[in-house]
C-alpha positions in Angstrom: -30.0 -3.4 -128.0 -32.4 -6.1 -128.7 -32.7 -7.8 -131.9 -35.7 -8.8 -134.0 -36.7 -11.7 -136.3 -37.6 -10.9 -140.2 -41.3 -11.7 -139.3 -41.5 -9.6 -136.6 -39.5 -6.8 -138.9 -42.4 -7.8 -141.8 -45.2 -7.5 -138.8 -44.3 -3.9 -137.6 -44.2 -2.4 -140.8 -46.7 -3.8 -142.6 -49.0 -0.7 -142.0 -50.9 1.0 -139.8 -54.5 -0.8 -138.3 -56.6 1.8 -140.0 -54.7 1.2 -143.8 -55.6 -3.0 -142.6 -59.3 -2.1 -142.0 -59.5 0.0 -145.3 -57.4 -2.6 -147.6 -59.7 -4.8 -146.4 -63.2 -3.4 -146.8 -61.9 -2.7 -150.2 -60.8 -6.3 -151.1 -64.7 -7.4 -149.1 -66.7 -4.6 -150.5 -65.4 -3.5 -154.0 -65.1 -5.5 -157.2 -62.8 -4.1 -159.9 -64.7 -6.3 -162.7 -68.2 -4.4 -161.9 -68.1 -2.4 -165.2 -67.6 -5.2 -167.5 -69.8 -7.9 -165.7 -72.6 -5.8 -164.2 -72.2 -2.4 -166.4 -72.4 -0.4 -162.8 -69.6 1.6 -161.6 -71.0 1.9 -158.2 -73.9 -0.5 -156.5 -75.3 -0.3 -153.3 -75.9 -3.1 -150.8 -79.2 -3.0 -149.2 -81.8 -0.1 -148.6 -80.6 3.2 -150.4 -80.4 6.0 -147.5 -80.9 8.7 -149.5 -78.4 10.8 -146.9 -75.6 8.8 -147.4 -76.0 8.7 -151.2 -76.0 12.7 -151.2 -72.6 12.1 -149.0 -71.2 10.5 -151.3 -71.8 12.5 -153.7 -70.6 15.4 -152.2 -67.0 13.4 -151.5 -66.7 12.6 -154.7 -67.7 16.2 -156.3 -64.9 17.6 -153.7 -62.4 15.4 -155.3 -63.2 15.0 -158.5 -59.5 16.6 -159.4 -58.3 13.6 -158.0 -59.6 11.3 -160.7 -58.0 11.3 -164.6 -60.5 10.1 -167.2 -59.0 8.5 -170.6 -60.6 6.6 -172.5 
């Protein structure tokens, strides 16, 4: 039985390459601070496709269980 290093330990289980490409777009793409500095909860980054606005829409009505409001 071969033995490993800590950092290649750390490597293989730091997560899967799709959780890397999401936890990335997220930390590129979304801003946490949006309400407070730009009052939006959601802005969009170039030309609105009307398509991909309804998609989203329709994600987010699917899960909206998901989601607990307080205020």
């Amino acid at each position: 039985m071969e033995s490993c290093g800590y950092a290649e330990y750390i490597r293989s289980k730091s997560g899967s390459r799709l959780l890397k490409q999401v936890v990335g777009a997220f930390l590129s793409h979304c801003a946490l601070s949006a309400p407070e500095e730009l009052g939006v909860d959601l802005a969009v980054d170039g030309p609105l496709d009307e398509s991909m606005l309804e998609a989203f829409a329709d994600f987010v009505w699917q899960h909206r269980h998901l989601v607990e409001l307080k205020d």
